[in-house]
ZATIVEX-670466 format. One record per residue (C-alpha): residue in one letter; z, x, y. Coordinates in steps of 0.02 Angstrom, whole numbers, always signed. Each point is the difference from the previous one (the first is absolute). Example, Ala and Ser with C-alpha at 12.3 -4.5 7.8 and 13.67 -1.06 7.14 Angstrom:
# residues 2
{rec "A", {+390, +615, -225}}
{rec "S", {-33, +69, +172}}
//
This chain:
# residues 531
{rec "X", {+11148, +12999, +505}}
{rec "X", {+33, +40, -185}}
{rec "X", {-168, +32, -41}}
{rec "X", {-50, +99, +171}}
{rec "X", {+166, +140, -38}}
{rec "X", {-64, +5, -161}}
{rec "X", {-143, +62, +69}}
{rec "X", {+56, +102, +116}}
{rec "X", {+97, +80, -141}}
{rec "X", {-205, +38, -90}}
{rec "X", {-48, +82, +184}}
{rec "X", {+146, +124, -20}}
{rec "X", {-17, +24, -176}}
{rec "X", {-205, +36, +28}}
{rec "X", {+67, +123, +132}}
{rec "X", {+104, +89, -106}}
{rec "X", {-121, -17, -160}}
{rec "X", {-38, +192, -20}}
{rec "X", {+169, +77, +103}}
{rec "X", {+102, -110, -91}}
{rec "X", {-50, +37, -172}}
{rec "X", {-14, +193, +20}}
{rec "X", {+195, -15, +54}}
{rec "X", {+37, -82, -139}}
{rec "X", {-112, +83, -136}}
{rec "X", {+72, +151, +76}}
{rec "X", {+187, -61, -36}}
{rec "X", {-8, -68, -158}}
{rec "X", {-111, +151, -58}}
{rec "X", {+149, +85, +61}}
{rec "X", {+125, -59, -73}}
{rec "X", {-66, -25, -153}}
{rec "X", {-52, +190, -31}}
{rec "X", {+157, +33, +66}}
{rec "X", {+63, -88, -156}}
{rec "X", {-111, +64, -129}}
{rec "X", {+25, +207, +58}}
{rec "X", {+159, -18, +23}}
{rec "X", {+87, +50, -187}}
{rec "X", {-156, +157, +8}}
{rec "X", {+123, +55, +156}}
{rec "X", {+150, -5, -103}}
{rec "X", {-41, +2, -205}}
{rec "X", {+193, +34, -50}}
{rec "X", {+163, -105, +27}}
{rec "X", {+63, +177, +52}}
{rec "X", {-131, +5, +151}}
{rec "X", {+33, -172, +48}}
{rec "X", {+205, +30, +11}}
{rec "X", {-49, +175, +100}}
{rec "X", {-115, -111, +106}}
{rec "X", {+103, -143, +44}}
{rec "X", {+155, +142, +42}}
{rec "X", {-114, +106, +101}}
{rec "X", {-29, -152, +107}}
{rec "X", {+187, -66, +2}}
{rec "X", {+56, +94, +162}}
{rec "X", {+7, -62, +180}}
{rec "X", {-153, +76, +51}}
{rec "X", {-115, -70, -127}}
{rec "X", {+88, -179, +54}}
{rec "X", {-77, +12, +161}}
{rec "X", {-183, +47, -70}}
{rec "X", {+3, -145, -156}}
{rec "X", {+160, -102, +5}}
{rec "X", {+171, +13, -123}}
{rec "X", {-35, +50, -175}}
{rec "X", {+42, -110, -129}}
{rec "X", {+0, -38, -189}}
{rec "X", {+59, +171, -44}}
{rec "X", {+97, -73, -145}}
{rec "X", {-160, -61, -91}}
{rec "X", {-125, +82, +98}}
{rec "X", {-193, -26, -45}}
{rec "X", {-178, +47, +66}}
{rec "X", {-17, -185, +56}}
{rec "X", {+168, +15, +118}}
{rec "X", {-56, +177, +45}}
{rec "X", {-174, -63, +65}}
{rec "X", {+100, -148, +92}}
{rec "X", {+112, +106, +82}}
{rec "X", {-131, +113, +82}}
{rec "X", {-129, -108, +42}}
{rec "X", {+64, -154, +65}}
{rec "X", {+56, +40, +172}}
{rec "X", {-176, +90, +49}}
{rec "X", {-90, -125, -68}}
{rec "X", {+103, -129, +98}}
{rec "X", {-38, +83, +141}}
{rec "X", {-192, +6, -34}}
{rec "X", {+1, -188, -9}}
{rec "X", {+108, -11, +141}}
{rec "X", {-151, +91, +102}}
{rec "X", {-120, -96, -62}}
{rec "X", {+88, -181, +42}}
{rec "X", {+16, +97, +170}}
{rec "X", {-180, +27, +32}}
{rec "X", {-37, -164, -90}}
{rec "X", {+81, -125, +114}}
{rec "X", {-16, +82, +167}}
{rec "X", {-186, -7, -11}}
{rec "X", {-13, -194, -44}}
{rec "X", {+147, -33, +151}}
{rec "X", {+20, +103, +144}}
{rec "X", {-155, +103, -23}}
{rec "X", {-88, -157, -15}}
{rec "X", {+78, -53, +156}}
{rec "X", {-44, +157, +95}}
{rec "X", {-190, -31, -56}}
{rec "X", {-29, -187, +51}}
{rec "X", {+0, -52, -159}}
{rec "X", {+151, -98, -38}}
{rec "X", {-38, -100, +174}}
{rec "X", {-144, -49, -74}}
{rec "X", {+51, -50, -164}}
{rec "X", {+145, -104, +75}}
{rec "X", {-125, -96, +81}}
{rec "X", {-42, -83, -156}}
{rec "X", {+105, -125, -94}}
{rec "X", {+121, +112, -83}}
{rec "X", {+170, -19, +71}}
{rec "X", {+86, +109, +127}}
{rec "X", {+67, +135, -152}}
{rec "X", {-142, -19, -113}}
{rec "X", {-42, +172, +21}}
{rec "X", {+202, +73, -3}}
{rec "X", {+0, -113, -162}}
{rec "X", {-169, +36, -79}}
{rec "X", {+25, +188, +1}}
{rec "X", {+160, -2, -64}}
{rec "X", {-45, -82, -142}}
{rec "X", {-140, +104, -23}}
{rec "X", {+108, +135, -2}}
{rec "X", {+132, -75, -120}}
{rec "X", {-165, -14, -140}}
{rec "X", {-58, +158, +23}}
{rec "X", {+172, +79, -27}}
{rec "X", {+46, -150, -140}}
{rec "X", {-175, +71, -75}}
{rec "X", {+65, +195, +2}}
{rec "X", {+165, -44, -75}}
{rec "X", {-69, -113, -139}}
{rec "X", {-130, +138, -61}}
{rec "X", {+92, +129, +37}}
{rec "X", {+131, -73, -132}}
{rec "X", {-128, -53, -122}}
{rec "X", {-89, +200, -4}}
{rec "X", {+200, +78, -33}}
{rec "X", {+28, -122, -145}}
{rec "X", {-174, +29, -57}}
{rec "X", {+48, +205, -7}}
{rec "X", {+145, -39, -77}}
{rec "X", {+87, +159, +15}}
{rec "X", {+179, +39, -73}}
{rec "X", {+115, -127, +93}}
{rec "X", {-119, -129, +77}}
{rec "X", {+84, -176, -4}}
{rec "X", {-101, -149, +54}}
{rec "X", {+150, -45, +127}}
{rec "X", {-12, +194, +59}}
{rec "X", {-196, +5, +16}}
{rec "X", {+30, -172, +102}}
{rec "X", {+142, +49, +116}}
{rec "X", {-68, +183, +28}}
{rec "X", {-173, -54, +75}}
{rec "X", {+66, -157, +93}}
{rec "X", {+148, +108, +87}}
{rec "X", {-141, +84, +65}}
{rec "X", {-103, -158, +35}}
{rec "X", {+126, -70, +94}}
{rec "X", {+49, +150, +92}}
{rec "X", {-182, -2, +80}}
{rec "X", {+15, -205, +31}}
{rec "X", {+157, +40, +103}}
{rec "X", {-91, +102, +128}}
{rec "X", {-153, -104, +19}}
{rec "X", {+133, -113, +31}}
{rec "X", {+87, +108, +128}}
{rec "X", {-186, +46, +89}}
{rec "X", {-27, -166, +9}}
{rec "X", {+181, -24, +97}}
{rec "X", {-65, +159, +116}}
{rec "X", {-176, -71, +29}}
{rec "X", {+99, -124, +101}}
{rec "X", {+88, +113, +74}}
{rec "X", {-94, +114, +83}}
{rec "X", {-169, -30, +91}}
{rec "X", {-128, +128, -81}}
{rec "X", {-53, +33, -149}}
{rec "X", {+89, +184, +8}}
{rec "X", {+169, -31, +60}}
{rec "X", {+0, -132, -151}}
{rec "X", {-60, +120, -149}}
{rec "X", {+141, +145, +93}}
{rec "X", {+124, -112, -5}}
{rec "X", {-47, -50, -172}}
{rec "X", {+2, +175, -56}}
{rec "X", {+172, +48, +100}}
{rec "X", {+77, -127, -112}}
{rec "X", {-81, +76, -147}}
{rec "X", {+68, +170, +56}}
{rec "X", {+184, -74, +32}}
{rec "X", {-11, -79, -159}}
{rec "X", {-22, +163, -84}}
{rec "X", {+110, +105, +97}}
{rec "X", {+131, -129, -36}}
{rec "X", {-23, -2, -187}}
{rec "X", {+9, +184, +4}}
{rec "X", {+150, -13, +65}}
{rec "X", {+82, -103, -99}}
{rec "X", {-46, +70, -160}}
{rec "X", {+57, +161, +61}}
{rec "X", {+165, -64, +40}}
{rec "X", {+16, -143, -134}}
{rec "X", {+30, -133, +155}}
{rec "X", {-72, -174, +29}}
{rec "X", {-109, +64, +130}}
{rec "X", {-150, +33, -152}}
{rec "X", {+54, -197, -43}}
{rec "X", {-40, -48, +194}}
{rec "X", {-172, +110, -25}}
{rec "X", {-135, -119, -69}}
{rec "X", {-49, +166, -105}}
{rec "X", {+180, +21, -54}}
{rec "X", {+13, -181, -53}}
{rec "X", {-156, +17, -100}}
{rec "X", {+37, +140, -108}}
{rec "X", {+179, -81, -64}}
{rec "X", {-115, -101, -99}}
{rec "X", {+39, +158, -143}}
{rec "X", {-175, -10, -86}}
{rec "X", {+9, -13, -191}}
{rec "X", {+199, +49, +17}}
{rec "X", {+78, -184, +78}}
{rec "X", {-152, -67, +48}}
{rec "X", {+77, -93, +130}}
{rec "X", {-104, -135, +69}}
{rec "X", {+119, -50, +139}}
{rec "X", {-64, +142, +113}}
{rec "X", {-166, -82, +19}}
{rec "X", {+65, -182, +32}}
{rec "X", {+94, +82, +136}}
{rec "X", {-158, +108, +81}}
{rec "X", {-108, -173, -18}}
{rec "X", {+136, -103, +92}}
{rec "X", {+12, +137, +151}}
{rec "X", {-196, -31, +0}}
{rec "X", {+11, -166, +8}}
{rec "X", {+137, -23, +153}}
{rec "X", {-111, +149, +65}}
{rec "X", {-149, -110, +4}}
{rec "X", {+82, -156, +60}}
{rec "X", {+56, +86, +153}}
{rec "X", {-170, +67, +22}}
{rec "X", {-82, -145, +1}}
{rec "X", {+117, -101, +102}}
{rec "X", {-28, +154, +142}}
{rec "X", {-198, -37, -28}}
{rec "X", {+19, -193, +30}}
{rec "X", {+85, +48, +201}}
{rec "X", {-100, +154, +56}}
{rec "X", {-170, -20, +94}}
{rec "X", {-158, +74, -118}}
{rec "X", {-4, +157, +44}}
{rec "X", {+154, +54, +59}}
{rec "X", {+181, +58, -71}}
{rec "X", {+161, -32, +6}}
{rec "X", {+7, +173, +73}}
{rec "X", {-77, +5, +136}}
{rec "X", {-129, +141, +39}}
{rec "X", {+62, +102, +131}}
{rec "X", {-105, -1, +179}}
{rec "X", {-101, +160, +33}}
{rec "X", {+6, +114, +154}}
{rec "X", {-125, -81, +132}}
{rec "X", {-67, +186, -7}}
{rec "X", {-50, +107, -135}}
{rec "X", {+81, +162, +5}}
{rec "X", {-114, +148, +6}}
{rec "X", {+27, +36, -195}}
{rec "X", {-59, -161, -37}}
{rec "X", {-152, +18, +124}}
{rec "X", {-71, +130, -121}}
{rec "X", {-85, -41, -182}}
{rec "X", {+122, +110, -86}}
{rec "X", {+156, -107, +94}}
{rec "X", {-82, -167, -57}}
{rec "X", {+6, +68, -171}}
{rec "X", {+190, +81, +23}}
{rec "X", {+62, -170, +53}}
{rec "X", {-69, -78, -147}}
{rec "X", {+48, +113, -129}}
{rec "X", {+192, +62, +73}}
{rec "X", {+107, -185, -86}}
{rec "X", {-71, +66, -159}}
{rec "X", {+25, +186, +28}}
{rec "X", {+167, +0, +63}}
{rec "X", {+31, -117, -149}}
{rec "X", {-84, +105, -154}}
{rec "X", {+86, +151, +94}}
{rec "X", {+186, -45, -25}}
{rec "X", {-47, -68, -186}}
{rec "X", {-84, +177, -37}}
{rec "X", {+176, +83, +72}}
{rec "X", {+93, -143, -110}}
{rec "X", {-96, +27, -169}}
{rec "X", {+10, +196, +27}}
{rec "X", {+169, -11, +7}}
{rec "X", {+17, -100, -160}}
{rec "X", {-131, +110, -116}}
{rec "X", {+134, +151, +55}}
{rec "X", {+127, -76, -75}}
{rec "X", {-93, +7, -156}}
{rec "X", {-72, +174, +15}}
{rec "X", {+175, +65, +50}}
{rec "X", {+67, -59, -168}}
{rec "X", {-137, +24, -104}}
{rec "X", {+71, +140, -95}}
{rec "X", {+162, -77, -33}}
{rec "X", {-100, -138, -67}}
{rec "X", {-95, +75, -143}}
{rec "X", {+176, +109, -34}}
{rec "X", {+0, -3, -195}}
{rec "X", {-166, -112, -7}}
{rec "X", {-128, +96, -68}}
{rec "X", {-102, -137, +5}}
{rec "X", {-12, -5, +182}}
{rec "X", {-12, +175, +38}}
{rec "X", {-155, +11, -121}}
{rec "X", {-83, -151, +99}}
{rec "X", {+50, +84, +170}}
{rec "X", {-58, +165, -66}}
{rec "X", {-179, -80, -56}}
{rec "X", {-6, -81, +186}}
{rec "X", {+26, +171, +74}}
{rec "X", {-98, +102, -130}}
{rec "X", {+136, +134, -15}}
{rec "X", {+59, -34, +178}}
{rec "X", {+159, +124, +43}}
{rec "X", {+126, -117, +12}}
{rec "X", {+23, -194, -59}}
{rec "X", {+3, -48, +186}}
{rec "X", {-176, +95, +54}}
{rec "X", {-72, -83, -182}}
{rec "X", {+48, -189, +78}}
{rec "X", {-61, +34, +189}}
{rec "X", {-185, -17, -26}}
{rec "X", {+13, -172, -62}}
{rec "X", {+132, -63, +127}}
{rec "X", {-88, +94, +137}}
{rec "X", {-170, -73, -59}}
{rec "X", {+69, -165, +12}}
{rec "X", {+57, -30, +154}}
{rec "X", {-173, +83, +56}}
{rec "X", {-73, -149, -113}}
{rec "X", {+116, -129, +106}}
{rec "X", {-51, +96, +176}}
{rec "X", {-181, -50, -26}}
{rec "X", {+31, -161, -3}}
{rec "X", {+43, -23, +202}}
{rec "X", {-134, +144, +29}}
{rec "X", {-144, -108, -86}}
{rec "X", {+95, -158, +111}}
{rec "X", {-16, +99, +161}}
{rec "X", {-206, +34, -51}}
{rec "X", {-28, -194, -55}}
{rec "X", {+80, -35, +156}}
{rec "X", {-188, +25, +85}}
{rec "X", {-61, -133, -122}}
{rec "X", {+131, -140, +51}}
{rec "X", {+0, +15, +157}}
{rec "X", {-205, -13, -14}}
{rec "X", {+63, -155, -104}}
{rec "X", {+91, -69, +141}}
{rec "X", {-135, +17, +99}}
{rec "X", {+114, +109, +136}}
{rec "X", {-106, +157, -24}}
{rec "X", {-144, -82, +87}}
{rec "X", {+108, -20, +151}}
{rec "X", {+33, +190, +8}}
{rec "X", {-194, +23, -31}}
{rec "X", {-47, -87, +148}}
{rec "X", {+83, +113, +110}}
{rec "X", {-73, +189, +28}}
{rec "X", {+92, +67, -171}}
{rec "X", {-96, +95, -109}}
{rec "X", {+16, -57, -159}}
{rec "X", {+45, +180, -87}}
{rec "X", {+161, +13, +102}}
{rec "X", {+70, -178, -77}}
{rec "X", {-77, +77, -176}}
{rec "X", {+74, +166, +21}}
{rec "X", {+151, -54, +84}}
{rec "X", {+58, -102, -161}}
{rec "X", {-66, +144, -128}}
{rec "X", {+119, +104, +112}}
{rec "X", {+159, -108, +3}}
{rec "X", {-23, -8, -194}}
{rec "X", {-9, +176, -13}}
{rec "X", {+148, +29, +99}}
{rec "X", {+92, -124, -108}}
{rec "X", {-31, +94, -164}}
{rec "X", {+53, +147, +58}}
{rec "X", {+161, -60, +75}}
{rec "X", {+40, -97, -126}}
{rec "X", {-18, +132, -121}}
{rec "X", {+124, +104, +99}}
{rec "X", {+115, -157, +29}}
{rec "X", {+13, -30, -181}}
{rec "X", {+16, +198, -56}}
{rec "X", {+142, +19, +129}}
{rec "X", {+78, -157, -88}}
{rec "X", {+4, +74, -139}}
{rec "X", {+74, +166, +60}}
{rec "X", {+136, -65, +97}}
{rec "X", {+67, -68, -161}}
{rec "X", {-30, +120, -132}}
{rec "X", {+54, +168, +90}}
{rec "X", {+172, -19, -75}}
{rec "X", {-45, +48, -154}}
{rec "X", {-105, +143, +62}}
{rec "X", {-134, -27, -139}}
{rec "X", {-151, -16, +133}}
{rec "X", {-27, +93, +164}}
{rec "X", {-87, -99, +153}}
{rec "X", {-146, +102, -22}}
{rec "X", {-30, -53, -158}}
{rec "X", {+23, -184, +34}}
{rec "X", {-113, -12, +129}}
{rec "X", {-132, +109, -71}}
{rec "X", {+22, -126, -147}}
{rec "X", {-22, -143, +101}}
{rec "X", {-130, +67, +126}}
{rec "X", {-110, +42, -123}}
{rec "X", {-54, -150, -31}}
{rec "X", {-49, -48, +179}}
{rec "X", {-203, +48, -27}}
{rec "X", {+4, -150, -129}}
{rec "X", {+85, -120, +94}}
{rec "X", {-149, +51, +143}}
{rec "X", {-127, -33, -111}}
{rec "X", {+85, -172, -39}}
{rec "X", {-8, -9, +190}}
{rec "X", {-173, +55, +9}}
{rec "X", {-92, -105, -148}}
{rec "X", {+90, -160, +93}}
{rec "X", {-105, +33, +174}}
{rec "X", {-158, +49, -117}}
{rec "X", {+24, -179, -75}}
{rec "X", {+41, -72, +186}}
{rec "X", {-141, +90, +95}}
{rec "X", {-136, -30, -135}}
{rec "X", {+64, -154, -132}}
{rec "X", {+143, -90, +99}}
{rec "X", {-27, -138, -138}}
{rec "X", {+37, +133, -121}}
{rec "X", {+168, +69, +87}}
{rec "X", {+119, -61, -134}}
{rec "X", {-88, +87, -136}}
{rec "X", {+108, +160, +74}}
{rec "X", {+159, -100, -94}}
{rec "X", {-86, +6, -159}}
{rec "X", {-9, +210, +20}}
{rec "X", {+174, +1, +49}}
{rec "X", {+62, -116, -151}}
{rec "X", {-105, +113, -91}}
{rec "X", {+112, +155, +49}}
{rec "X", {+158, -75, -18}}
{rec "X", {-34, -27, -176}}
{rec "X", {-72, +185, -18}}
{rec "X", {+203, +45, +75}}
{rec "X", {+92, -73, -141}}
{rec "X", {-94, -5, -156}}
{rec "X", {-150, +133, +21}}
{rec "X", {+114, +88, -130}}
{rec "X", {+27, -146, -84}}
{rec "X", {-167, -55, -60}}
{rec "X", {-70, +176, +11}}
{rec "X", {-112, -24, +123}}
{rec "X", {-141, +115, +26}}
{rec "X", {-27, +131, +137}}
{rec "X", {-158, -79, +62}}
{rec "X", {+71, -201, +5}}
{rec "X", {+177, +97, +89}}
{rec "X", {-116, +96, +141}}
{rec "X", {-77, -180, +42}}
{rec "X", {+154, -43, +93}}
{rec "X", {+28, +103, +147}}
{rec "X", {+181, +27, -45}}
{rec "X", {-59, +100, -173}}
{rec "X", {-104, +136, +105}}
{rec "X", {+198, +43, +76}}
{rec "X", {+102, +149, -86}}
{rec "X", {+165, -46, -64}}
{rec "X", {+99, +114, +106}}
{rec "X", {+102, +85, -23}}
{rec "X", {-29, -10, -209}}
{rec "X", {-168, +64, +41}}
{rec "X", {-88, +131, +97}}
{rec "X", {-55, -66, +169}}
{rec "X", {-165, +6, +9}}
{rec "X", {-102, -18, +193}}
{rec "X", {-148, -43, -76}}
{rec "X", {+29, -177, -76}}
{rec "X", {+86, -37, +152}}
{rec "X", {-140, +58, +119}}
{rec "X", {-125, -112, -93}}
{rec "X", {+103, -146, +16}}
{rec "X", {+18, +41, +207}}
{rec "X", {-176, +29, -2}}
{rec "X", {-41, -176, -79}}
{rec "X", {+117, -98, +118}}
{rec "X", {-66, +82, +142}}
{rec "X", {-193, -37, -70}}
{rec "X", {+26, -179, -47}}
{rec "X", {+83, -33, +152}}
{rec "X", {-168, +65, +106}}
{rec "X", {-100, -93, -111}}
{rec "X", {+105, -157, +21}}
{rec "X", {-59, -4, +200}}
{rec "X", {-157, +87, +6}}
{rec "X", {-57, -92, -154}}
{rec "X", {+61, -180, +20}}
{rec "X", {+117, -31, +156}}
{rec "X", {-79, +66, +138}}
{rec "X", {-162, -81, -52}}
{rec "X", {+44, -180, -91}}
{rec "X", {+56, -152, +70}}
{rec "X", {+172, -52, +58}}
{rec "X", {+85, -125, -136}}
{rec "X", {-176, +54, -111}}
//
């Protein structure tokens, strides 16, 4: 039995061969640039004190977490303080996606029924994929340690490096942990990865909270909990033992659910259909409605949520940089001799949440793909359905997302900042909404890649890590002009710091609307089903 989990620990780790080391290439690269640009951001003591008070205010507690270490404050705590929580959360995501495809995705497919035909015990998969997941997040933290003591910068501590990276290792353990509790829980592979990601959203909303208030609700937050570890200031390891032993009663309650339940099913049960469709759902665009509206109604209220939050920023972003020169010349470079501090700071914010709105747009697209996957597309196929109304059905949905979410987030945003008066709602949503052609053509590569290379569908990810990076440190590395307008995202004017110009804009509408064409007439209408 041993030997046979052992190798059905290989058959998860061959699965995950080229996924699982661009995640964590991708972190460690991360956070060890992170580290080694860091004291370029801030060359003076005098910056770094500036820095650390800018961010020592209730609002900027909800975005990072508490500052800390102002009494001996250095470019190592500085980096810690910022980066932690959001790269937390990006290996939270990943031991999200990780362990709902080897359990209740598996399940879904047929495959774990046929894999507990053979002689590996009852939770060999639960187990197996677990621990697959505890190495490739033990790997992250362990590297990701050893590149920060390898830069070396002013206040890395071996004990620092060490806690730092596996706060945030441990962090991401906790919710494979948690989707593994979930994937008993509910019946599809969906409801699992929601639920998974509601927790994730409490979690944070929690924290937030808590810092804001100084409670112990950012304590009862796994996020909360990991940032008291106080990075190269206490370096307290206690934090972590604490996150690893939730994971661990976590997992032992998971797998004692996945030793009663039937193979599957849940401990939730699905709930039974009508014994008629209703007309909506009679149609190709209702099928795709009803697949899509968990999600949507979901990403919708977190759009509202995160709006909200960003305003609280924006609406006291001049009393932040109040006697900081050094943060009104950084604001003032954003904006390129924007008006006011607040106008210099919305391009970025406003570009991204765009950013974060592509992500369920490009889900709603790939949607096509899994449920070819599933093999549920050839039931709709064998009816009288032509297949451009499921294609165009889903492009549609998507493009009804991005532009609703664009307006969800802007009005966010408003609600909370019009105190101050330093924005008008025409701004903010001309801010935001201008960035809606690149989130279509994020919308409109994906069906390309589903109508013509379905194999190819996750190389859209790679374009959209690409302009996330662009965001935050195009600037930084002085990237050029040609390398920015490779990312849809750097064709967009910075409104309202720059003129807004229709052209760009057009192109970008003009390319979603021609790759998306292409993506049927091309390859969908013509290839194979599950080709």
């Amino acid at each position: 039995m041993a030997a046979n989990f052992g190798k059905y620990m290989r058959f998860i780790a061959r699965r995950e061969r080229v996924a699982g080391l661009v995640w964590m290439a991708a972190l460690v690269l991360f956070l060890t640039a992170m580290a080694a640009i860091f004291p370029g951001l801030f060359p003076t003591q005098e910056a770094l004190v500036s820095m650390a008070a800018t961010l020592d205010t209730p609002a900027m507690a909800a975005m990072i977490g508490p500052v800390y270490g102002l009494d001996r404050i250095s470019p190592a705590i500085a980096m810690a303080q910022e980066c932690l929580l959001w790269t937390a959360v990006a290996a939270m995501v990943m031991n999200i996606l990780f362990v709902n495809r080897h359990t209740r995705a598996d399940e879904e497919l047929g495959r774990q029924e046929m894999l507990a035909a053979l002689p590996v015990g009852r939770l060999a998969g639960s187990a197996a994929t677990l621990a697959c997941a505890f190495a490739l997040d033990a790997a992250i933290s362990l590297f990701a340690a050893l590149g920060i003591l390898a830069v070396n910068i002013e206040g890395i501590t071996a004990a620092g490096a060490f806690c730092y990276a596996f706060s945030i290792g441990t962090q991401g353990f906790l919710f494979a942990a948690v989707t593994l509790l979930t994937a008993q829980l509910f019946s599809t592979a969906r409801g699992s990865m929601g639920a998974a990601f509601s927790v994730l959203g409490v979690s944070y909303v929690l924290r937030a909270a808590g810092d804001m208030a100084g409670n112990a609700l950012s304590v009862i937050s796994p996020m909360g909990l990991g940032l008291k570890v106080q990075a190269f200031y206490t370096d307290a390891f206690w934090p972590v033992a604490a996150l690893f032993l939730e994971a661990v009663v976590i997992t032992a309650a998971a797998l004692i659910l996945h030793a009663k339940r039937d193979v599957g099913a849940g401990v939730f049960a699905a709930r039974k259909g009508r014994t008629g469709a209703s007309r909506l759902l009679q149609s190709p665009f209702g099928f795709a409605w009803r697949l899509s509206r968990g999600s949507f109604l979901a990403w919708a209220i977190a759009f509202t949520v995160l709006g909200a939050m960003y305003g609280t920023v924006v609406g006291e972003i001049d009393s932040f940089a109040e006697g900081n020169d050094m943060i009104r010349q950084l604001l003032t470079a954003q904006g390129g001799g924007a008006g006011s501090l607040a106008e210099a700071y919305l391009p970025m914010l406003c570009g991204t949440m765009a950013l974060l709105a592509s992500v369920p747009v490009i889900g709603t697209v790939s949607r096509l793909r899994s449920e070819e996957k599933r093999g549920r597309i050839e039931q709709i196929f064998a009816c009288a359905v032509p297949r451009a109304s499921i294609f165009g059905s889903f492009v549609a949905i998507a493009a009804a997302e991005a532009i609703l979410f664009s307006f969800l987030s802007a009005f966010g945003l408003y609600v909370t900042s019009q105190g101050t008066g330093c924005l008008s709602f025409g701004t903010i949503m001309g801010a935001s909404f201008v960035y809606v052609p690149a989130i279509f053509t994020l919308a409109g590569l994906t069906a390309f890649l589903v109508g013509c290379f379905p194999k190819l569908t996750a190389f859209v990810w790679a374009l959209f890590g690409y302009s996330f990076f662009l965001l935050y440190f195009e600037r930084l590395f002085d990237v050029p002009e040609w390398a920015a307008k490779i990312s849809p995202f750097g064709n967009v004017p910075g409104y309202p710091v720059q003129e807004l110009a229709a052209a760009p804009l057009t192109v970008l509408c003009v390319a979603a609307a021609a790759l998306s064409a292409a993506g049927y007439l091309a390859g969908y209408r013509r290839r194979d089903v599950r080709a």
